[in-house]
C-alpha positions, 0 to 999 in steps of 0.5 A: 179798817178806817185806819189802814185806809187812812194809813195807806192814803197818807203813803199815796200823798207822801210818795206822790209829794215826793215823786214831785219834789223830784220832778220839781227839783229835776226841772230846776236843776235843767233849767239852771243849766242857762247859757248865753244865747242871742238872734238877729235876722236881716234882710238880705233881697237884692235892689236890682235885677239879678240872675237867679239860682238854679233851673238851666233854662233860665239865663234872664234875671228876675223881673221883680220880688214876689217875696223877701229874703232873709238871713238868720243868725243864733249865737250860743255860749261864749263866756265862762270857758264857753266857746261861741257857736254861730248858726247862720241860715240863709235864704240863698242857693248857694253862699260860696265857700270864699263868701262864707270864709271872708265872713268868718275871718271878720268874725273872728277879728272882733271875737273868737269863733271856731270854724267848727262852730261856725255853720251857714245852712243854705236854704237851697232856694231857686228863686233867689240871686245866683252867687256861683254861675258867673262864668255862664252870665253876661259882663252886665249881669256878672258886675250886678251879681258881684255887686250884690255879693259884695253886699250880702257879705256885709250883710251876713257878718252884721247879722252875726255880729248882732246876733252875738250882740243880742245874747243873754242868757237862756235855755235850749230845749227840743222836741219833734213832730211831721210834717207831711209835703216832702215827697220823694221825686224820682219816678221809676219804671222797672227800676231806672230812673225816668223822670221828675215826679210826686211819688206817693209812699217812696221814701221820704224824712218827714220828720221836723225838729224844733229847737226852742231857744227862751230866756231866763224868764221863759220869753222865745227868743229863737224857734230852728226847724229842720225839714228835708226837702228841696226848696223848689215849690216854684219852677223854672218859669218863675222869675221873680225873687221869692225864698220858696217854702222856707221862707214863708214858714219862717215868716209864719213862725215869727208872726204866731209867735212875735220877738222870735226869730225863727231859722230853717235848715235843709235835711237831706231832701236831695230827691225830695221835692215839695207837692205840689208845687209850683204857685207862690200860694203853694209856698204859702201852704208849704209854709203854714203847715210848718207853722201850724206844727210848730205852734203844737209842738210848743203846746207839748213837752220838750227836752232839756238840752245841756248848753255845752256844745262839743264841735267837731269837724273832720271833712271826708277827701274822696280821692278821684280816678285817672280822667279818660282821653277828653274824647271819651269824657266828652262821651260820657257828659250827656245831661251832666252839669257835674262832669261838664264843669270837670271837662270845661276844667281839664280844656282850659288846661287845668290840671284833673283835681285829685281829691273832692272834699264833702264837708262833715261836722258834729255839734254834740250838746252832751248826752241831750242832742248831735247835730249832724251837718253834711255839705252839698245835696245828700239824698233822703237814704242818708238821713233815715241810714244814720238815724237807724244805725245810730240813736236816731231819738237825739239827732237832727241831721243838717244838709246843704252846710257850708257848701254845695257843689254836687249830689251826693247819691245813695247806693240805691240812687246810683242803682237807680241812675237818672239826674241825681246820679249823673250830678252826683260826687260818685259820677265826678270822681269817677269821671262818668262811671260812679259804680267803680267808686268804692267802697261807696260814698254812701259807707264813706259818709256814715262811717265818718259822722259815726266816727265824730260822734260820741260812743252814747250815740250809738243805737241800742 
């Protein structure tokens, strides 16, 4: 008896052993997968007064800094047959399409960079310097603008540089956790739109992916969170430079845990808004919450990422209809931002744009993770769509990429109407009436990310 015991014990530890050695070997072999990664951040908050992003009503500059901003770079691969990558996250509202084109092509004059592997993530922030609305400032007030522009593109092709720079190797791993501030913002009566508000259980994407980048020797070098949610905890009235939420959970992030660099991309919070809001202190809240997450997660387990990245980008030409008489667009402005540009282009003499464009690309590491990239301001719809028809297990989905220019709206949005719908690409393209755009922008949009990524991410 005794010896059957001590039989069927010794088979325990061997299998257990050998459960190990497996599990041991897996580990190594993951972990032998380095790459070359590097970051670097750089201040990037303006030496004088400035107009700032966003809020209409706002048409005086800023008056002081509550809080700095940044731009981060992660720089990954690039040797051996490796194709550089460059993640690019800015505290801005909107890096404009030819700011971002110049960085790239002084990049690109000192090592080769794809602009498939080149993404700049806005943070959205609307406390920050306005580097798209100088048609609508004064001489004085476009020359400092300007000035600050000339100057944040010096800036953002430094921090790239240092970031290629900094590289050695390393290993990507990511896992994902919630944060809970994200609140849908579109208060509704029978259905329709009525206005701006912090309404409870409508939807919203809580969830937050981190991306942990370490050395050879397992020190951080870089921490990339994703949260979707406007970055607008201050308003209107608040006129001092500050890089809202985002910005203080960066600084957060890197204080927990020093000689990282932490990043924070936007997901799609086009009708998400931070609640409450409205203080510095409450960015500070905003920001600590997603700290504290972090700091969890880096407790827990996390899953290897193979370090070769498949990029591709493929952008979605959305063809416009035949604009009305000017009389009868001029009907169909009301509150629309989208449609005044569009009717200040076609009164200057301009010819009616036949196409908009909403920028798409994939980063696919293997079988492991895609990053979704989309431009402009997609609604929450968006990401729980993608993430339901496709494996929503192995994406993070990235919005206000490369450029942002209008909402993009759900079918349930344009259903709905109000703000988001008014300013939204289907109100463009359709000059006023976005239910005659179809098929949908919404199927345009998930048939094209589902088109550039691999057959293994398809949902079960």
């Amino acid at each position: 008896m005794r010896q059957t015991f001590v039989s069927q014990l010794r088979w325990v530890f061997c299998v257990a052993a050998g459960l190990l050695f497996v599990a041991g070997g897996a580990m190594q072999s993951a972990q032998a997968q380095l790459a070359l990664v590097g970051a670097a951040k750089v201040d990037i908050t303006p030496k004088q007064r400035v107009r700032m992003y966003g809020y209409g009503s706002r048409i005086t500059e800023s008056e002081g800094i509550a809080g700095r901003l940044k731009a981060k770079a992660l720089a990954i691969g690039g040797e051996k047959g490796e194709e550089l990558a460059v993640l690019l996250t800015v505290d801005s509202g909107d890096v404009p399409g030819e700011l971002r084109a110049e960085v790239l092509r002084r990049v690109q004059s000192k090592t080769p960079l794809k602009p498939e592997r080149f993404m700049l993530c806005n943070s959205h922030n609307h406390s920050c310097p306005d580097l798209t609305g100088t048609a609508s400032m004064t001489a004085a007030q476009s020359e400092r603008i300007t000035a600050y522009a000339r100057r944040l593109t010096d800036l953002l092709e430094k921090v790239v540089l240092d970031a290629i720079t900094a590289r050695r190797p390393g290993r990507l791993s990511w896992t994902r956790g919630t944060v809970g501030f994200a609140t849908n913002r579109r208060v509704l009566k029978d259905g329709g739109w009525t206005g701006f508000g912090c309404v409870g259980g409508a939807l919203a994407d809580h969830s937050l992916p981190l991306l942990r980048v370490v050395d050879e020797n397992d020190q951080l070098i870089a921490l990339v969170v994703n949260y979707a949610c406007h970055n607008t905890t201050l308003r209107g009235n608040f006129k001092q430079i500050h890089g809202d939420w985002a910005a203080s959970a960066q600084e957060f992030i890197e204080a927990d845990h020093p000689g990282a660099v932490a990043l924070v991309t936007i997901g799609c919070g086009g009708d998400s808004d931070p609640c409450p809001h409205g203080t510095v202190k409450l960015c500070e809240q905003h920001g600590r919450a997603m700290a504290d997450e972090v700091k969890r997660l880096l407790q827990g387990k996390f899953t290897p990422i193979t370090p070769e990245l498949v990029a591709r980008s493929r952008p979605l030409e959305v063809a416009c209809h035949e604009p009305p008489a000017l009389d009868e667009l001029r009907k169909r402005v009301g509150q629309s931002w989208a449609l005044g540009r569009v009717l200040a282009e076609l009164e200057r003499g301009q010819k009616p744009a036949k196409t908009r464009t909403v920028q798409i690309a994939t980063w696919v590491f293997g079988d492991d993770l895609a990053m979704v990239f989309l431009s402009d301001e997609p609604g929450v719809d968006y990401a729980l769509r993608i993430k339901s028809e496709l494996d929503g297990s192995r994406l993070w989905i990235n919005a206000y990429t490369n450029e942002i220019t209008y909402y993009i709206a759900s079918k349930r949005v344009l259903n709905e109407g109000g703000y988001e719908a008014r300013n939204s690409l289907s109100n463009t393209i359709s000059y006023g009436i976005p239910e005659r755009v179809q098929p949908p922008i919404e199927d345009r949009i998930v048939e094209r990310v589902r088109s550039l990524l691999p057959d293994g991410f398809a949902a079960d």
